[in-house]
C-alpha positions in Angstrom: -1.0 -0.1 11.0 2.6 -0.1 10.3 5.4 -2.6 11.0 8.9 -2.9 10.1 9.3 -6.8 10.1 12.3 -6.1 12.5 10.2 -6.5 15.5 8.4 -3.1 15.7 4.5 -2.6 15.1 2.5 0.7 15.5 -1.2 0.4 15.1 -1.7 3.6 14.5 -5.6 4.1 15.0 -9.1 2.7 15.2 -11.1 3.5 12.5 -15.0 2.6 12.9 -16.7 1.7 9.5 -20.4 1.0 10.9 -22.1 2.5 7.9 -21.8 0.5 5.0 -24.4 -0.2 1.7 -24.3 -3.0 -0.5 -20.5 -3.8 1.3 -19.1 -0.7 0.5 -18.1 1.7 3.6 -19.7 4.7 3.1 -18.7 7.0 6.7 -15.9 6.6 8.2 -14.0 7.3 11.6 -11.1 8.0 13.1 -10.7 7.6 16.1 -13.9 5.5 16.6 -17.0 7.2 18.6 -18.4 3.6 20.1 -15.5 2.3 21.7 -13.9 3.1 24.9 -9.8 3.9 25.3 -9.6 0.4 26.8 -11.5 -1.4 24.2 -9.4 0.4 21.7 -6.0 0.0 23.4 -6.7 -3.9 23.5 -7.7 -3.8 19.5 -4.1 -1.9 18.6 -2.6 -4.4 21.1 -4.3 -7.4 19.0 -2.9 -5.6 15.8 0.6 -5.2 16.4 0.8 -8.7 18.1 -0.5 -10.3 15.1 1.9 -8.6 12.8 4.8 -9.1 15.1 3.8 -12.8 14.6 4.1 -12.9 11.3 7.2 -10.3 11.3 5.0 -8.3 9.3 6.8 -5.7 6.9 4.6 -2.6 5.6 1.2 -0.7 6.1 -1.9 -3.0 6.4 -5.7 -2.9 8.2 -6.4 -5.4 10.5 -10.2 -5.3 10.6 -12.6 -6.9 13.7 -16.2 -7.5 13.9 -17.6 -5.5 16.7 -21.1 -7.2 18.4 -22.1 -4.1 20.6 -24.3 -5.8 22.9 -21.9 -8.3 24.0 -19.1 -5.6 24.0 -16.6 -8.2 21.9 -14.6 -8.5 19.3 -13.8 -10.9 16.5 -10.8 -10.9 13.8 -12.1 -10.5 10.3 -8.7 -10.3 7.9 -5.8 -8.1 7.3 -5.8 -6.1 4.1 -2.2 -5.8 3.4 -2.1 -2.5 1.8 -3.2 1.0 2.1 -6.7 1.7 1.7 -8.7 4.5 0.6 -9.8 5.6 4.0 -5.8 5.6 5.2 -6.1 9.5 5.3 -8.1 9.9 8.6 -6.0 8.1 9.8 -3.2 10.5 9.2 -4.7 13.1 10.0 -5.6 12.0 13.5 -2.2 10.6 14.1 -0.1 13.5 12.4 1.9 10.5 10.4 2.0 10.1 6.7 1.6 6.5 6.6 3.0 6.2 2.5 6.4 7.8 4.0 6.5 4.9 6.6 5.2 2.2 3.7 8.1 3.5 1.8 10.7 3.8 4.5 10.0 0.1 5.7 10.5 -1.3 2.4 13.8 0.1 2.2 14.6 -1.8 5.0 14.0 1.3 7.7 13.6 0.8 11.4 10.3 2.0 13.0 11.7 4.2 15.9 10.3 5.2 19.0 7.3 5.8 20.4 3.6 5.4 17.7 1.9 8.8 17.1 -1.0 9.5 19.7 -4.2 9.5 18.1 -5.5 13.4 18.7 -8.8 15.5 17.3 -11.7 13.0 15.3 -11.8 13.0 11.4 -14.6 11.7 9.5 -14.5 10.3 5.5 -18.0 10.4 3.7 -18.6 8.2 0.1 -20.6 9.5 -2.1 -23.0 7.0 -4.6 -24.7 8.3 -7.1 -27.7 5.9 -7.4 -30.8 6.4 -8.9 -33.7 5.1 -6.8 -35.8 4.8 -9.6 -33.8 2.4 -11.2 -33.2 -0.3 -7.5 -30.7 1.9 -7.0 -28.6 1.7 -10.1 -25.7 4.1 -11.1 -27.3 6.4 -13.3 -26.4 6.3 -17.1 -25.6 9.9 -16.9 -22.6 11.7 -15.9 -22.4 14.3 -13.2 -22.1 17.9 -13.9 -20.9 19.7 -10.8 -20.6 19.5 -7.5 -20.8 21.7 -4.9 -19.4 20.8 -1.2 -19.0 23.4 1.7 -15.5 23.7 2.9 -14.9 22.5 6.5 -13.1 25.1 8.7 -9.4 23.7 9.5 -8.1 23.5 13.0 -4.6 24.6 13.8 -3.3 21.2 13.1 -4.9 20.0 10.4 -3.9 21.7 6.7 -6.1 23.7 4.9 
């Protein structure tokens, strides 16, 4: 999310980290695939009403626990910068949220409307772990690496 401590908050998207190993996320989603618009809608409400409260000035995560069989939510902290995932959430929004970061620490004004979430973007981390060791980084160093390009849509760059 985004605010400009002058009384305006956008939280810009809900990202879903459900896969995680030894606490690192490893996928990534934007918007997320297990909630519904409501469910969603009440998180970014949650969001910009806790920065507002705080008259919160610059980019930040607010991040919630999710227990899926009781459909609720809990708050679990606010990371008060930009984090490596940050780019899904760009590209589903259209918004380039180190632009904003920048602009509302020179004092700018959020103006009107947040960018509607659109399309689905996903964010994979890659661990190179050797499963002979427990899992260990290997000692060596990787040598290439070869990933098929996905195909762009209209709106996303190439």
């Amino acid at each position: 999310m985004i605010a400009d401590g002058q009384g305006t908050a956008w939280a810009l998207g809900v990202r879903d980290c459900s896969v995680q190993r030894r606490n690192q996320k490893i996928i990534e989603e934007s918007s997320s695939p297990v909630l519904s618009p409501g469910q969603a809608a009440g998180l970014k409400t949650s969001a910009e009403r806790l920065a507002l409260a705080v008259d919160y000035r610059g980019a930040c995560t607010v991040e919630f626990l999710y227990h899926p069989g009781d459909k609720v939510f809990a708050f679990l902290e606010v990371n008060t910068r930009l984090q490596v995932e940050h780019p899904i959430t760009e590209i589903t929004t259209g918004t380039d949220l180190v632009r904003l970061q920048l602009h509302v620490a020179a004092g700018g004004r959020l103006d009107g409307p947040p960018p509607a979430e659109s399309g689905h973007a996903v964010e994979a981390r890659l661990n190179a772990e050797d499963p002979d060791r427990d899992f260990a980084p290997p000692p060596a160093a990787s040598r290439a690496c070869s990933c098929p390009r996905a195909r762009a849509s209209a709106s996303t760059p190439a």
